[in-house]
PDB file of N, CA, C and O in Angstrom:
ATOM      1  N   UNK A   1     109.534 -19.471 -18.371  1.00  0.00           N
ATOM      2  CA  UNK A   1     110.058 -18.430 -17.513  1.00  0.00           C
ATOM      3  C   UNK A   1     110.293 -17.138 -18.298  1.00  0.00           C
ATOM      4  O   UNK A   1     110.425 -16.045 -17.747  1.00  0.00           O
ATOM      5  N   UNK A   2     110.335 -17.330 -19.606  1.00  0.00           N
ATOM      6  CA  UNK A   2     110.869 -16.166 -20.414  1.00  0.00           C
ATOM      7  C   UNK A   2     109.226 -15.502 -20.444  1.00  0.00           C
ATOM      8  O   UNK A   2     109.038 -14.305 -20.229  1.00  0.00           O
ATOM      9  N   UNK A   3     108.344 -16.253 -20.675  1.00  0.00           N
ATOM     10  CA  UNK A   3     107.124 -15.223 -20.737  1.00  0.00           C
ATOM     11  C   UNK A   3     106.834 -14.418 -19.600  1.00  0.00           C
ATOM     12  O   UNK A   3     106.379 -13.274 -19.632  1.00  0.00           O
ATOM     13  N   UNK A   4     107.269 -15.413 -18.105  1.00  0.00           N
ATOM     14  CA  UNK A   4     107.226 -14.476 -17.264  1.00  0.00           C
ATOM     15  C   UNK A   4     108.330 -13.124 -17.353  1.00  0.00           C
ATOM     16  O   UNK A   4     107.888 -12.110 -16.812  1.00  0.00           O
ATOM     17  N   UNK A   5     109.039 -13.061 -17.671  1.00  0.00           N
ATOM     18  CA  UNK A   5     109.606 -12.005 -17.223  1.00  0.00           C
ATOM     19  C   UNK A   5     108.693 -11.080 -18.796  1.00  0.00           C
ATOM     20  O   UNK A   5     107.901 -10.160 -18.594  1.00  0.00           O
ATOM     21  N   UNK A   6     108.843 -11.296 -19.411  1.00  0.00           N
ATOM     22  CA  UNK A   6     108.315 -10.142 -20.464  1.00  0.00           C
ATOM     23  C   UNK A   6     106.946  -9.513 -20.204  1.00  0.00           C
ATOM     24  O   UNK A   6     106.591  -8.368 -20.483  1.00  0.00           O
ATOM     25  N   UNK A   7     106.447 -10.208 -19.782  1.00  0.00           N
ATOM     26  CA  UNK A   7     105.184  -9.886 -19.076  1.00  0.00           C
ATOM     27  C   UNK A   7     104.838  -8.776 -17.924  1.00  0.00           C
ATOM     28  O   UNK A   7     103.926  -7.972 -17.733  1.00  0.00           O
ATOM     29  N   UNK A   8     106.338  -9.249 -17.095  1.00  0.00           N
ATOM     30  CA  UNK A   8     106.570  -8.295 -15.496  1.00  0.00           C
ATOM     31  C   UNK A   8     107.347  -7.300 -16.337  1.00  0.00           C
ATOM     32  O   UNK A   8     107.184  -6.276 -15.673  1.00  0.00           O
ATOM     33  N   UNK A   9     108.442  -6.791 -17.876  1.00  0.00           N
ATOM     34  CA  UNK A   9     108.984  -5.934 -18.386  1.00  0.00           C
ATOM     35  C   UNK A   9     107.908  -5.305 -18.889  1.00  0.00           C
ATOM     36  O   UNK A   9     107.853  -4.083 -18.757  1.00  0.00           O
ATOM     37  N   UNK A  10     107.015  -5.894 -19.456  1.00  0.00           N
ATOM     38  CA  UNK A  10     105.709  -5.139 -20.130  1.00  0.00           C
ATOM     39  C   UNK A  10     104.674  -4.207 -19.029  1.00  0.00           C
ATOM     40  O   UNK A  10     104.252  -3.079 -19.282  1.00  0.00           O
ATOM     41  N   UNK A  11     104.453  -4.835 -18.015  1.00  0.00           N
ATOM     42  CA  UNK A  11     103.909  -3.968 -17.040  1.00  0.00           C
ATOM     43  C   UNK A  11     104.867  -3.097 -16.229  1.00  0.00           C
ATOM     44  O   UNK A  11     104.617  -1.960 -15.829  1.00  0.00           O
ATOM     45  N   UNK A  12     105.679  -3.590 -16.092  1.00  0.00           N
ATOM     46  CA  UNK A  12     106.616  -1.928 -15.674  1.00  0.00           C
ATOM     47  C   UNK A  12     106.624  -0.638 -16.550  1.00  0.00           C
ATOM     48  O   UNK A  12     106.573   0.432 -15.943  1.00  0.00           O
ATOM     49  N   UNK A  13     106.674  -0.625 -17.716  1.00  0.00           N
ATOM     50  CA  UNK A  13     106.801  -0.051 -18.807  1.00  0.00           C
ATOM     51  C   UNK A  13     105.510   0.476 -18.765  1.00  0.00           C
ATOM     52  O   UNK A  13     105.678   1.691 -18.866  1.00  0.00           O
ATOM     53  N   UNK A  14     104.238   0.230 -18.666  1.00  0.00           N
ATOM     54  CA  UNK A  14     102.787   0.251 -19.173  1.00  0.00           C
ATOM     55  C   UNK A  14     103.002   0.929 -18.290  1.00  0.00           C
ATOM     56  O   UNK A  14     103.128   2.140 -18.473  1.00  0.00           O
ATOM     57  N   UNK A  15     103.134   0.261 -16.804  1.00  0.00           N
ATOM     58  CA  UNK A  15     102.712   1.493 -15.666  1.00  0.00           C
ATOM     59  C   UNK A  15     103.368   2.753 -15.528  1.00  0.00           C
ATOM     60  O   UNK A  15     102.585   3.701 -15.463  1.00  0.00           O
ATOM     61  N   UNK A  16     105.037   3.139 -15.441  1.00  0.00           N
ATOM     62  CA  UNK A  16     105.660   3.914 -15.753  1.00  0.00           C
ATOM     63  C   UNK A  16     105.069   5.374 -16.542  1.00  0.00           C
ATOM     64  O   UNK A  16     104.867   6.550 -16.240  1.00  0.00           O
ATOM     65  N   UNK A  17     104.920   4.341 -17.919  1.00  0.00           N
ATOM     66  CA  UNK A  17     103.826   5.272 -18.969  1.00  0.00           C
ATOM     67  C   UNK A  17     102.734   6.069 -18.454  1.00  0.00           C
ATOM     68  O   UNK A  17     102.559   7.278 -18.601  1.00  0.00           O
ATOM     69  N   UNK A  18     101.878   5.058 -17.701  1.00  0.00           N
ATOM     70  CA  UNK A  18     100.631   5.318 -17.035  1.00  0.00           C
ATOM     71  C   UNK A  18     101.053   6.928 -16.091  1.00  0.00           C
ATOM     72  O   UNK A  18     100.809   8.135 -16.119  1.00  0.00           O
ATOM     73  N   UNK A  19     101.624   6.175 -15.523  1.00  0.00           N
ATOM     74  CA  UNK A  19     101.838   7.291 -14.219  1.00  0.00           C
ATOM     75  C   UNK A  19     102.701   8.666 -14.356  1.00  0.00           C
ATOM     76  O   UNK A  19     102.720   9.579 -13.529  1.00  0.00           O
ATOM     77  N   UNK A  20     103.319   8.615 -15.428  1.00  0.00           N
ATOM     78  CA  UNK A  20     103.688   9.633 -15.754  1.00  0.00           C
ATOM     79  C   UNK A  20     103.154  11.054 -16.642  1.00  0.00           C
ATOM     80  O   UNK A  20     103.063  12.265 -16.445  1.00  0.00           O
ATOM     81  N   UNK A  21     102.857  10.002 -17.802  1.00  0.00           N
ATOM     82  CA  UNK A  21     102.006  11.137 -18.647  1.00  0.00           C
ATOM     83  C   UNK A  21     100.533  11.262 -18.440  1.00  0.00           C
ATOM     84  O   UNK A  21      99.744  10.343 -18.216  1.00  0.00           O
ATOM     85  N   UNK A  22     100.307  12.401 -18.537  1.00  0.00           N
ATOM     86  CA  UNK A  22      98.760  13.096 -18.597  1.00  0.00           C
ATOM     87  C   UNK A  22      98.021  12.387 -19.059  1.00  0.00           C
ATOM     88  O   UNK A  22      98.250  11.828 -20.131  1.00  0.00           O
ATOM     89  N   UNK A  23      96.687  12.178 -18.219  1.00  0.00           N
ATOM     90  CA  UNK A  23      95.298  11.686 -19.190  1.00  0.00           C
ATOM     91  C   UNK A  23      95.578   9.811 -19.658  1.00  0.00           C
ATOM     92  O   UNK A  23      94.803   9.166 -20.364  1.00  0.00           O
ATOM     93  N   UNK A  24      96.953   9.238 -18.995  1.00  0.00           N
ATOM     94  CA  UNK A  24      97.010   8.034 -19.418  1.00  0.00           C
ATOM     95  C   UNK A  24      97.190   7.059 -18.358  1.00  0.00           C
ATOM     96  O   UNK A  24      98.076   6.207 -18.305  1.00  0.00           O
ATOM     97  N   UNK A  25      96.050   7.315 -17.328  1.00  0.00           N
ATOM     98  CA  UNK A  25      95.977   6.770 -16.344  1.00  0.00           C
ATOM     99  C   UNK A  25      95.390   5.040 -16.580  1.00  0.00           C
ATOM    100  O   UNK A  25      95.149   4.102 -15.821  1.00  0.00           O
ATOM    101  N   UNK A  26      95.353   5.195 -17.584  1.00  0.00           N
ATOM    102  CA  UNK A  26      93.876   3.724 -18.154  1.00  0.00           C
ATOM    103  C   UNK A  26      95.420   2.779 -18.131  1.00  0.00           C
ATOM    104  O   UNK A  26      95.437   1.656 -17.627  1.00  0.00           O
ATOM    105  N   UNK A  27      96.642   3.397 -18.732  1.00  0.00           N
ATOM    106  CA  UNK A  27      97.757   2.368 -19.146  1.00  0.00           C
ATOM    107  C   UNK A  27      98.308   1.574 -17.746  1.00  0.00           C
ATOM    108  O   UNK A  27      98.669   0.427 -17.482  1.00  0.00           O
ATOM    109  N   UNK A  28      98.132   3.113 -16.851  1.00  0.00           N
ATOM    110  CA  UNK A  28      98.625   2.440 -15.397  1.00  0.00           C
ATOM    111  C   UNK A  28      97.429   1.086 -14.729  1.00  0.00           C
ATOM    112  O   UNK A  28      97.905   0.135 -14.109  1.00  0.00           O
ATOM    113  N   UNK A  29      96.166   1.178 -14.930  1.00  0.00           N
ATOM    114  CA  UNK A  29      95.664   0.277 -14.518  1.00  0.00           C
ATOM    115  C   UNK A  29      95.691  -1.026 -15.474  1.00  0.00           C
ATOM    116  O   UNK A  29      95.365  -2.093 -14.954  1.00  0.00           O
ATOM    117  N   UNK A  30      95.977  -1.013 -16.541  1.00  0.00           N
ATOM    118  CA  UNK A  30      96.655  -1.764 -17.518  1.00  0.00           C
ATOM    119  C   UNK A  30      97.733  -2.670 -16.828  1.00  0.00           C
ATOM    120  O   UNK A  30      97.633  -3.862 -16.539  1.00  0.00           O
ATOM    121  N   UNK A  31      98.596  -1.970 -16.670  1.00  0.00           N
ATOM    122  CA  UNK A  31     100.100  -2.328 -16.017  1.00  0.00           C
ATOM    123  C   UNK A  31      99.973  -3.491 -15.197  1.00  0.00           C
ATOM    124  O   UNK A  31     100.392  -4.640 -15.334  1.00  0.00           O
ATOM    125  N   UNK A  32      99.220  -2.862 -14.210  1.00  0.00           N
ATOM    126  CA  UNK A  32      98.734  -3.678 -12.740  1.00  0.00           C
ATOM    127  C   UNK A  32      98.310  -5.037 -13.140  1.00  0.00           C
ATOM    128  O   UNK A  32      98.813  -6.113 -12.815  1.00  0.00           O
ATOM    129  N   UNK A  33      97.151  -4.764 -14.009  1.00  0.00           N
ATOM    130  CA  UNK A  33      96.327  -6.238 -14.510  1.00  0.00           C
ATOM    131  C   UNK A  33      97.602  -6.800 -14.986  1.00  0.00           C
ATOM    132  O   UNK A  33      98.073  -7.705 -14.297  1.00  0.00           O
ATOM    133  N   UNK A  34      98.268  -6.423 -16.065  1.00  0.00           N
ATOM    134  CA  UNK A  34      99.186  -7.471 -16.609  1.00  0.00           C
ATOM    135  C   UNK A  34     100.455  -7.915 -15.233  1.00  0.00           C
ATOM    136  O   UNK A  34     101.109  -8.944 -15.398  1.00  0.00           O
ATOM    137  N   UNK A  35     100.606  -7.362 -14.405  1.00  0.00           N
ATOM    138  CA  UNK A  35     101.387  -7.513 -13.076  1.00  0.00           C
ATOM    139  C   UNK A  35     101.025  -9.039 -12.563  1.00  0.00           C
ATOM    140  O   UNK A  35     101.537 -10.157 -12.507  1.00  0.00           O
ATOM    141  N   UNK A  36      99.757  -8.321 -12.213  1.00  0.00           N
ATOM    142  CA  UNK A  36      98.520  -9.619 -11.357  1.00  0.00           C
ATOM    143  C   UNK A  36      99.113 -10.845 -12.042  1.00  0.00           C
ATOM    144  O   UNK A  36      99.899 -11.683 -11.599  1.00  0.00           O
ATOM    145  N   UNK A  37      98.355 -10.700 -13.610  1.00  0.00           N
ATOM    146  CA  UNK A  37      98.825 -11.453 -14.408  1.00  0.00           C
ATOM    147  C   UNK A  37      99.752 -12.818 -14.399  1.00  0.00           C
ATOM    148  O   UNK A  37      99.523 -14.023 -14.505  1.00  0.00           O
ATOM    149  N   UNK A  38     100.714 -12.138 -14.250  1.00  0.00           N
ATOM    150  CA  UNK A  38     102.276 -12.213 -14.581  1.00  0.00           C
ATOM    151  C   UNK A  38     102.307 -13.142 -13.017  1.00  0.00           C
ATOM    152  O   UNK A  38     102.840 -14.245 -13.137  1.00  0.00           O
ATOM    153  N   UNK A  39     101.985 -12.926 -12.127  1.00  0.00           N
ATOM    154  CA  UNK A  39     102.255 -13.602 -10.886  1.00  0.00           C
ATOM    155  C   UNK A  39     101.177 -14.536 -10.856  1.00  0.00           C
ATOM    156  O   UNK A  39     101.718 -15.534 -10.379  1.00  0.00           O
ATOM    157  N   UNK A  40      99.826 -14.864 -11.102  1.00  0.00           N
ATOM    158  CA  UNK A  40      99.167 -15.859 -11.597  1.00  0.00           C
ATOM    159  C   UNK A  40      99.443 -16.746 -12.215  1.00  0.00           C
ATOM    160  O   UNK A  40      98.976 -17.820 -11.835  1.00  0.00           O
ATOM    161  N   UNK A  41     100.463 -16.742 -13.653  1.00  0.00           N
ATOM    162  CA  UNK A  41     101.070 -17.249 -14.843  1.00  0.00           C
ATOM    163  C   UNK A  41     102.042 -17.899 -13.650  1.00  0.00           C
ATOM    164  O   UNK A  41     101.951 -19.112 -13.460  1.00  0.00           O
ATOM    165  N   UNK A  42     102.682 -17.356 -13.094  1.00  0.00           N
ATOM    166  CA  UNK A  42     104.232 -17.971 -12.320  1.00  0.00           C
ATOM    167  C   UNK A  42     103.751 -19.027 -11.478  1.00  0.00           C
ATOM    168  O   UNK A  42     104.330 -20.113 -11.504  1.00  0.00           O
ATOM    169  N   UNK A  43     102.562 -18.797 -10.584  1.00  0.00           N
ATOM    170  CA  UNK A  43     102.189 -19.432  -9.754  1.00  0.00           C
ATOM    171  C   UNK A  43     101.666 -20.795 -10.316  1.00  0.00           C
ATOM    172  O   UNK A  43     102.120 -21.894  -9.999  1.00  0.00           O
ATOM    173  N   UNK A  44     100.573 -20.550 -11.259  1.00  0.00           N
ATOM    174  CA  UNK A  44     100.590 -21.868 -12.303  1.00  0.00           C
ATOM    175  C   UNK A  44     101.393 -22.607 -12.957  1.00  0.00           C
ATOM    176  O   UNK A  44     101.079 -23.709 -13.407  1.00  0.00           O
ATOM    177  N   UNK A  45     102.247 -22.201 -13.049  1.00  0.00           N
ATOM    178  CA  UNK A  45     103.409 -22.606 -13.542  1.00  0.00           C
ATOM    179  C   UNK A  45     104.519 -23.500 -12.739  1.00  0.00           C
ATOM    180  O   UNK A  45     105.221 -24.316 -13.335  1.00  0.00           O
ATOM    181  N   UNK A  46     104.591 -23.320 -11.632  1.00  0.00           N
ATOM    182  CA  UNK A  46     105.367 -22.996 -10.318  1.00  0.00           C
ATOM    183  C   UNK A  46     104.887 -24.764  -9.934  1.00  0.00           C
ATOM    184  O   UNK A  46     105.661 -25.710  -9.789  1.00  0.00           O
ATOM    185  N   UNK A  47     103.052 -24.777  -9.824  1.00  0.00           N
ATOM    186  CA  UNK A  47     102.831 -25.636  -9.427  1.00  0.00           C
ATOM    187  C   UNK A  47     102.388 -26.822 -10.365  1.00  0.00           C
ATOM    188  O   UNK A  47     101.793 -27.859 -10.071  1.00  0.00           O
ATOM    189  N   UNK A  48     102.788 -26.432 -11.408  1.00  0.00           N
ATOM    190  CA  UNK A  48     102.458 -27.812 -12.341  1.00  0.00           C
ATOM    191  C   UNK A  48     104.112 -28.096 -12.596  1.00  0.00           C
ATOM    192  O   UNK A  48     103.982 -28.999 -13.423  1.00  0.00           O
ATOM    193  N   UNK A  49     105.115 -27.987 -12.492  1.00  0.00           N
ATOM    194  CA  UNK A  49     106.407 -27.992 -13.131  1.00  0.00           C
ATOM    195  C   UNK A  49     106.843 -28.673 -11.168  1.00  0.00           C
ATOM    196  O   UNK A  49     107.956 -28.964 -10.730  1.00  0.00           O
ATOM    197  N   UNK A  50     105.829 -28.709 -10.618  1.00  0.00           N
ATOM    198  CA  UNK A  50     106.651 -29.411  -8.764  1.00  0.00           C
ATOM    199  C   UNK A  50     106.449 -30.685  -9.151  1.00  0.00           C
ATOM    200  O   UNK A  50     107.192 -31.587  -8.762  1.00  0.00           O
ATOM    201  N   UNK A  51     105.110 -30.955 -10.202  1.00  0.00           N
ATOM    202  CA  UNK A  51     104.269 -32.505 -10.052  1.00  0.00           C
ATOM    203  C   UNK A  51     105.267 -33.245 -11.314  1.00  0.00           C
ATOM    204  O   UNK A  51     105.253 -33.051 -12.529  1.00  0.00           O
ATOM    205  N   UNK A  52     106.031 -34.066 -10.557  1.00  0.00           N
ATOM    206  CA  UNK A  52     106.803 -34.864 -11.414  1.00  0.00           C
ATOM    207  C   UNK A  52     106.109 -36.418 -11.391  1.00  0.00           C
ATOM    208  O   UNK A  52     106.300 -37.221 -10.478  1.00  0.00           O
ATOM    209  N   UNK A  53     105.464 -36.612 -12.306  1.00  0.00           N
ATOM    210  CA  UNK A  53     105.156 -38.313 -12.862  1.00  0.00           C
ATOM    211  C   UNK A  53     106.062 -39.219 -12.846  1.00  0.00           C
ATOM    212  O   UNK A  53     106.900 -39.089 -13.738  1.00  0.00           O
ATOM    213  N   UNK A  54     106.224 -40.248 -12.028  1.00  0.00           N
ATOM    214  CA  UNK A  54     106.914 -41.319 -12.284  1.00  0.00           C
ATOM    215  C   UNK A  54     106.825 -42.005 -13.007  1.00  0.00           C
ATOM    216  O   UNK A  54     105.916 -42.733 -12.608  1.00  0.00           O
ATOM    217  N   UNK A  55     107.303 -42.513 -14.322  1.00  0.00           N
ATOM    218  CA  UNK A  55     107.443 -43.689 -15.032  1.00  0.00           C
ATOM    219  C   UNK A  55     107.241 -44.987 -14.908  1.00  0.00           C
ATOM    220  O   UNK A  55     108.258 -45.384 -14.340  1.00  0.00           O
ATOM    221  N   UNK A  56     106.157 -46.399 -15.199  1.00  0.00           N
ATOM    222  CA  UNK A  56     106.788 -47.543 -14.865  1.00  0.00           C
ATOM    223  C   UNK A  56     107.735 -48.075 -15.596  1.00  0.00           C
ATOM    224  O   UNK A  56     107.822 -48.065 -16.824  1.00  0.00           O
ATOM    225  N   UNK A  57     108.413 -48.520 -14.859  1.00  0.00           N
ATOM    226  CA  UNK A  57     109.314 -49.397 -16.035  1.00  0.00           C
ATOM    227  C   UNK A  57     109.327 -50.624 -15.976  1.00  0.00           C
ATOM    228  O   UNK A  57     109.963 -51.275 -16.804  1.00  0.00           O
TER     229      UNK A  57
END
């Protein structure tokens, strides 16, 4: 969970960057991908961490 969030802090930041300063529009589409990313990662995550294995004993 910790990668997710650094991931969604890293693309806020990237895009921010992006969209603000001149000529650094490449960072904002940067941002996005690592966004996408970041919610791909969760979703995989999300659904392998539901599948609990039972044990025999």
């Amino acid at each position: 969970m910790t990668f997710f969030l650094i991931l969604v802090i890293v693309a806020i930041v990237l895009g921010l960057i992006g969209a603000v300063a001149k000529g650094l529009l490449y960072l904002l589409v940067i941002g996005i991908v690592v966004f996408v990313g970041a919610q791909v990662y969760l979703v995989l995550h999300i659904r392998r961490s539901g599948r609990k294995r039972r044990t025999a004993r």
